[in-house]
N, C-alpha and C positions, 0 to 999 in steps of 0.2 A: 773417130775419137776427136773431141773439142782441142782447140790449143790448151783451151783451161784443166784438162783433165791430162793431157800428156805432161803440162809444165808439172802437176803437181806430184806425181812420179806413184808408181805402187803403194811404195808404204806408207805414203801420205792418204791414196785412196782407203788403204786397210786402214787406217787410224780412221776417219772420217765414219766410214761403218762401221765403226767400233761403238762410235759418236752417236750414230743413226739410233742402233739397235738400241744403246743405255738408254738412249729419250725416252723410244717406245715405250722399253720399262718402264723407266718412272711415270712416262703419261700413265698407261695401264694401273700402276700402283697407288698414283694417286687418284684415278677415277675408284678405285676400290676403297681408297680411304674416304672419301665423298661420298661413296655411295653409305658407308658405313656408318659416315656422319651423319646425313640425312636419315637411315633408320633408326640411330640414339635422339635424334628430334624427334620423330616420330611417336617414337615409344614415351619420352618424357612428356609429349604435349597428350596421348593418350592418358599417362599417369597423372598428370594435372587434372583434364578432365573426368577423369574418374574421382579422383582427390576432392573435386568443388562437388561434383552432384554428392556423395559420402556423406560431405558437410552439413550439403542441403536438407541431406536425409535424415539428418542427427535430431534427436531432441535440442529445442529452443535453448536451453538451459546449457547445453553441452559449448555451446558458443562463448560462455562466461566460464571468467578464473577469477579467481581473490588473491590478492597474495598473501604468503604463510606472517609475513609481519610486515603492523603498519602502524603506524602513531594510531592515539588516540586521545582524546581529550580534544582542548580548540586547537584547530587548527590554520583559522586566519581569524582575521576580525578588525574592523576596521570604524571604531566607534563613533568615527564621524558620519559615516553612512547606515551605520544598522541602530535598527530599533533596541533601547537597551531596555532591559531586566531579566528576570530572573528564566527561568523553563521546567518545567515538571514532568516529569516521567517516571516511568519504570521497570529497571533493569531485569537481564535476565539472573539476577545474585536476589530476584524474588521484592524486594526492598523497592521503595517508593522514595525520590531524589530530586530534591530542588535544589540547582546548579545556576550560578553568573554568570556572566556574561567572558569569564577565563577559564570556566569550567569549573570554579573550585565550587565542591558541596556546601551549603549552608546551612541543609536541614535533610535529616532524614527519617522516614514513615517505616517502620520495622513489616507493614504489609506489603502488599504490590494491590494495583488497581485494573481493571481489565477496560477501560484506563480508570487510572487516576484521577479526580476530577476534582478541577476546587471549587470549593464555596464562597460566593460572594460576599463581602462582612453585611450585607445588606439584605441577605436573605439568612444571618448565622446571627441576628441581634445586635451585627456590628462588630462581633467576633471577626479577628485575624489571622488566618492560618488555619484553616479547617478544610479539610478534603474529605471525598469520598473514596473507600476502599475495601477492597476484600477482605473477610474479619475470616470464615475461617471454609476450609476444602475437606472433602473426602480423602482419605489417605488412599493411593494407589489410583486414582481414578485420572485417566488423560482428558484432561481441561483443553488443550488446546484448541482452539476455533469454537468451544459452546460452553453451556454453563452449565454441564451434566454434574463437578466436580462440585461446584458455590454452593456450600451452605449457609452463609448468612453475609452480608454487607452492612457498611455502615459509617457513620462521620465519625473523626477524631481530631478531635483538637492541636493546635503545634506541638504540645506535648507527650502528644497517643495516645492519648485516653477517650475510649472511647463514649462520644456524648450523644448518640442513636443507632439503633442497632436493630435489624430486621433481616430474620431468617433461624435457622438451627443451626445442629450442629451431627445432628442424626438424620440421617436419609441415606437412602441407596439409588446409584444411579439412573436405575430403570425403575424402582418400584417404591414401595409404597413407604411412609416416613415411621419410626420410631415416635417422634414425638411433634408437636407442634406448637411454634413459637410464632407469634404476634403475626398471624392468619397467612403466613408463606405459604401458598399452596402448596400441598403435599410436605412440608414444614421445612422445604427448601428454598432458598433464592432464585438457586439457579442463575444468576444475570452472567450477565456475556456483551462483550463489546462495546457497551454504551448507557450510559444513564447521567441524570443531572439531575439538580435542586431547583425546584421551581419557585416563580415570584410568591405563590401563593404558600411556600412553607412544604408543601408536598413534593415525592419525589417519584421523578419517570423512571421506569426499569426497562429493562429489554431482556426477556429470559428466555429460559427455555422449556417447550411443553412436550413430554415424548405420551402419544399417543397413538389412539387408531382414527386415521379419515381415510372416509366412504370415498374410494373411485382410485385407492391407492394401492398400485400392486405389493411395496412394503408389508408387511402386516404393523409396522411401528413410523412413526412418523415423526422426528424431531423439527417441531414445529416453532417460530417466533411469536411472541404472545411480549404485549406490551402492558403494563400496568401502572399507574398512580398510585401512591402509596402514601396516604396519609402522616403525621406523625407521631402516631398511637399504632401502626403498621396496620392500619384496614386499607382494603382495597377500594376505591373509591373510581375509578373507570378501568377496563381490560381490552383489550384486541386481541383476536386471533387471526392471524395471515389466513391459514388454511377458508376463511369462514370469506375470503375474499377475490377467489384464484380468478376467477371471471372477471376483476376490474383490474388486471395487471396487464389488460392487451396482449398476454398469450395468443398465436393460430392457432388453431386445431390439432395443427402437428406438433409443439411443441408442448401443451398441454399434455397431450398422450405421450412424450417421451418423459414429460417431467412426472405424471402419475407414474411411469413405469419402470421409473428410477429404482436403480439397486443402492442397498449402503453401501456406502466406501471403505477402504482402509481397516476393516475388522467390526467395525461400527454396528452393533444394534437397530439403531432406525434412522431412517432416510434423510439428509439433511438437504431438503429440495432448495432453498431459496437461501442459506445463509446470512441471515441479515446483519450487516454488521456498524449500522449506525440508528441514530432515533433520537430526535432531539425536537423543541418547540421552536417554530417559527421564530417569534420573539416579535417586536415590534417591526413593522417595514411600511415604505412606501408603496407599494402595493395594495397593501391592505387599506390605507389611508387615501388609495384614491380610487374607491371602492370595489378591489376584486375580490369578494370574500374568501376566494382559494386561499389568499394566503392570512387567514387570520391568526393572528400573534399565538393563539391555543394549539391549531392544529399541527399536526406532528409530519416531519420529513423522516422518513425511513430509506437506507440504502441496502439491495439484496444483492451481495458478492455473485453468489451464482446464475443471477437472472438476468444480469447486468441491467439495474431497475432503480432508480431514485422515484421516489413517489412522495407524495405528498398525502397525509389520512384526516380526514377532515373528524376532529375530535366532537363535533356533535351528533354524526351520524355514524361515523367510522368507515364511509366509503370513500374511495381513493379519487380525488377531485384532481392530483392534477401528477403526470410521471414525465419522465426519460425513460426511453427503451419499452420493451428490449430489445426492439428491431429498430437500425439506424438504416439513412440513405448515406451512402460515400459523398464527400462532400472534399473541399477542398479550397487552397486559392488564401487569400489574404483576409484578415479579420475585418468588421464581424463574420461570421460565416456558420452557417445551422450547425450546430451539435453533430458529430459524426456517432463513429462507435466505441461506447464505453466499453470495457472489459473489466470486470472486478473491483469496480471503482469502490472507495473507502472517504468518509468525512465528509460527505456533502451537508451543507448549512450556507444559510441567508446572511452573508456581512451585516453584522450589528450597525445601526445607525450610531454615525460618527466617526467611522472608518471609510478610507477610499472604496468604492464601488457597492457604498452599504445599499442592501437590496439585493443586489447580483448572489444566484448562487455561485459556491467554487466550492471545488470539488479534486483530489487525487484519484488520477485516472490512472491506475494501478498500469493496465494494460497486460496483465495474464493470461489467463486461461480459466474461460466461465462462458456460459449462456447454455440453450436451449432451441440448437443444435450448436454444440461448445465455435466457439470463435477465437483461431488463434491468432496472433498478434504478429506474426509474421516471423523473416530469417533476420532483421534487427528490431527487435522489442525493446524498449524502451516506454516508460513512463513519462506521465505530464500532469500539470496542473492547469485547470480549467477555471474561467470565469466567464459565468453564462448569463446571460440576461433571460429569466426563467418566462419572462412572458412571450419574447421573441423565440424563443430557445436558440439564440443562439450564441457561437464562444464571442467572446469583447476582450480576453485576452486569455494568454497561454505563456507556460512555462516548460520548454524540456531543456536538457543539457546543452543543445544547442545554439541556444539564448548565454551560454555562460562558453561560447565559440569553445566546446567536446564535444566529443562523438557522443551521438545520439545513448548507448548504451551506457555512457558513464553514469547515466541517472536513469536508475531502475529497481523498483524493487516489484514482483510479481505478486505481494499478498500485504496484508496489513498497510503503515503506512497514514498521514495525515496531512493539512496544509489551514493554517490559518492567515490571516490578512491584522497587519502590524498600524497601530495609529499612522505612522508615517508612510506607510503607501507599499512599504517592503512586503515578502511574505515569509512564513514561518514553516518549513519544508520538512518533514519527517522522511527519509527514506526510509521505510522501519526494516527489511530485510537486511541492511546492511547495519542498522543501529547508526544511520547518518543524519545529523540534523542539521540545519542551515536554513541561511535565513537569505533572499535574493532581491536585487532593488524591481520596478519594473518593469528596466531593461534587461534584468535578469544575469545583472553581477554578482558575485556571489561576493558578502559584508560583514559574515561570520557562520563558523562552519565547526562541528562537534562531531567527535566520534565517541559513541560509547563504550568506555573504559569495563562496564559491569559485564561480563559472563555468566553462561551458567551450562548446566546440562538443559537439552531438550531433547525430545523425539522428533519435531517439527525441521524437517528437511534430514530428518538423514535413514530415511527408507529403510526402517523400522529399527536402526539401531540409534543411541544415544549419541549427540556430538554435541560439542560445544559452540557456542553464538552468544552474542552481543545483539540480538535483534529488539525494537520497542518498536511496541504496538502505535504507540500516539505521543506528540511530544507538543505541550502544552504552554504559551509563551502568559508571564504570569508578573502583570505592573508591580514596583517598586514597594503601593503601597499596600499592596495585598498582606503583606508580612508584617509582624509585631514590629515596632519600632526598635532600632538599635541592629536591626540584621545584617551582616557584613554582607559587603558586595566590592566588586573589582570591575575595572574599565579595564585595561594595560592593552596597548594597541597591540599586536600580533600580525605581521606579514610573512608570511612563508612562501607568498606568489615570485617572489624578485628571484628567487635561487630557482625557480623552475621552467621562467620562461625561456 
């Protein structure tokens, strides 16, 4: 026995292993709490990963919330940076709405437009305030995305009366007309999407044709057919898509999935290519240093589904020059070739006399479209493009990011528009969300509008009615556009300084 073990006497050795054995315990105890701890990590980091791939697996859509209330009306504005006057749209309360630059109304059109489109006083006799708009619908019939519903369109003066007027007022969706007014085929309009007033007094439409074509497994085929329309309502030039499937650069395979397209959504006949714009070139530089693709006549048409900007050369009616529908990945810093469009909306040639006149731009929706569909990934987000159409490639770009948000703050998956402001700004529709704004291009954001008008639709709520604030196209509309005497407001507006 040690000295050190005799000095410390029995009951001290007992106390000591008394000592010994608690350790143990608690060693023991806490390796069992540690161990326990380690399988609640376990389990939690198993739970996470499950949790992310879930997410992954979710619909695109499911990624987005709104919230239940939020302003509306302008929301900033900063009239020493943004372009001012007035903006034309229209709401989902059906009604057609020229708004200031504070948001307050100044005028309003008792139609709606699919868009709205104004008239030049230059092409109206020098008339002021005259637009283009839906005059009258099919009762019961879902309009949304075509113009099975349109039966007649037409101009109406600041005061709504209407001073031309082409289409009926009897027709049935699918079939054949009642009556026949001022040579509407089938003695309906039909338009959808897109139409203007030409230099020459005549007027482009973009309608809709439901039929049978040969090599389509549909037996009905709701086709895009463009016409000029005199103003005596003759038709005086026509397109039909269907009559040009072979100049859109389809492969092989996506040809034969596009002929073998089912209707959607309850739909009657097939709506393969959705076109949802068409407008004339207009004057450009291009054409002036002799490329005749883009002569001032010929017509840019955009197909939501095909993801396809094209160009239709109006003397022949073959397609002389596109985007899509197949892109290469592309990437890296501007310029840089055109990547992949998705569902794009409003392509058009900047007018000569605005910044980048010549350049097309375009809302690159970034949805869900083409042939074999292309989706936009796990964050989708939308952008604005500006292409130099001979190089094709972008010269500049707009997403949320440019305005330092998340990629997703600026996004709308359908409809949607963008024009290019004298001062160099751009004019931004987010139309899903009924958000308009206007960005320098650095892509500050200079004035910014949320539309106040509601209404019922079917459109987003998977077959039931809900209510939305969405506009299709939002329209920036000079000062002098309007009768003299039209009120208007500047009143500066910041609501950026409470949020940074």
């Amino acid at each position: 026995m040690s000295t050190y073990s005799f000095c410390i006497g029995p009951s001290l050795r007992k106390m000591f292993r008394l000592i010994h054995n608690e350790r143990d315990v608690m060693t023991a105890n806490t390796k069992r709490r540690l161990a326990r701890l380690r399988q609640r990590q376990q389990q939690a980091r198993r739970l996470q990963t499950c949790a992310l791939l879930a997410l992954c697996m979710l619909p695109v859509a499911a990624a987005f919330a709104a919230p239940s209330v939020f302003p509306t009306g302008v929301t900033r504005y900063a009239p020493q940076k943004a372009w001012n006057g007035y903006v034309l749209f229209s709401g989902q309360d059906k009604k057609t709405h020229l708004i200031d630059m504070n948001g307050n109304e100044v005028h309003q059109w008792a139609q709606e437009g699919f868009p709205p489109v104004l008239v030049e006083p230059a092409k109206a006799g020098g008339a002021r305030g005259r637009v283009l708009l839906q005059l009258a619908q099919l009762p019961g019939v879902q309009t949304a995305g075509n113009g099975l519903g349109n039966t007649a369109i037409g101009e109406l003066d600041w005061d709504g009366k209407v001073v031309w007027r082409w289409g009926a007022a009897a027709q049935t969706a699918y079939g054949g007309a009642d009556t026949t007014t001022n040579a509407a085929p089938g003695g309906a309009a039909k338009q959808h999407h897109d139409w203007e007033r030409l230099s020459n007094g005549n007027t482009l439409v973009l309608a809709n044709l439901v039929h049978d074509v040969k090599g389509f497994k549909a037996p009905r085929v709701l086709d895009d057919v463009l016409y000029e329309v005199d103003p005596q309502g003759k038709i005086v030039w026509r397109w039909t898509a269907s009559d040009h499937l072979d100049e859109f650069g389809f492969s092989k395979a996506a040809l034969d999935q596009l002929r073998n397209a089912a209707p959607r959504d309850g739909a009657k006949a097939v709506d393969y290519l959705h076109t949802n714009s068409a407008r004339v070139l207009g004057p450009n530089k291009w054409f002036d240093g002799g490329d005749a693709r883009f002569a001032p006549d010929n017509v840019i048409i955009s197909s939501r589904q095909a993801n396809i900007v094209a160009i239709i050369d109006k003397k022949t009616g073959k397609v002389v020059w596109r985007l899509g529908p197949d892109f290469a990945p592309t990437g890296g810093k501007l310029p840089r070739p055109v990547d992949q469009l998705i569902g794009q909306h409003d392509p058009h040639l900047i007018a000569p006399g605005l910044p980048g006149a010549g350049n097309l731009i375009v809302f690159d929706n970034q949805g869900e479209a083409g042939y074999p569909i292309v989706s936009p990934g796990i964050f989708p987000h939308s952008r604005v493009l500006e292409i130099d159409p001979v190089k094709k490639e972008i010269v500049w770009e707009y997403t949320a990011v440019d305005s330092k948000q998340t990629q997703w703050s600026f996004y709308s998956a359908f409809i949607s528009s963008a024009r290019r402001l004298p001062n160099g700004n751009t004019l931004i529709d987010e139309g899903m969300n009924g958000r308009v704004f206007q960005v320098t291009p650095q892509g500050e954001i200079v004035w910014e509008y949320v539309s106040p008008f509601y209404g019922d639709s079917a459109v987003g709520g998977s077959g039931r009615t809900v209510r939305t604030n969405w506009v299709y196209r939002a329209q920036p509309v000079p000062y002098d556009w309007v009768p003299a005497g039209t009120p208007r407001s500047e009143r500066p507006l910041d609501t950026v300084a409470s949020t940074r």
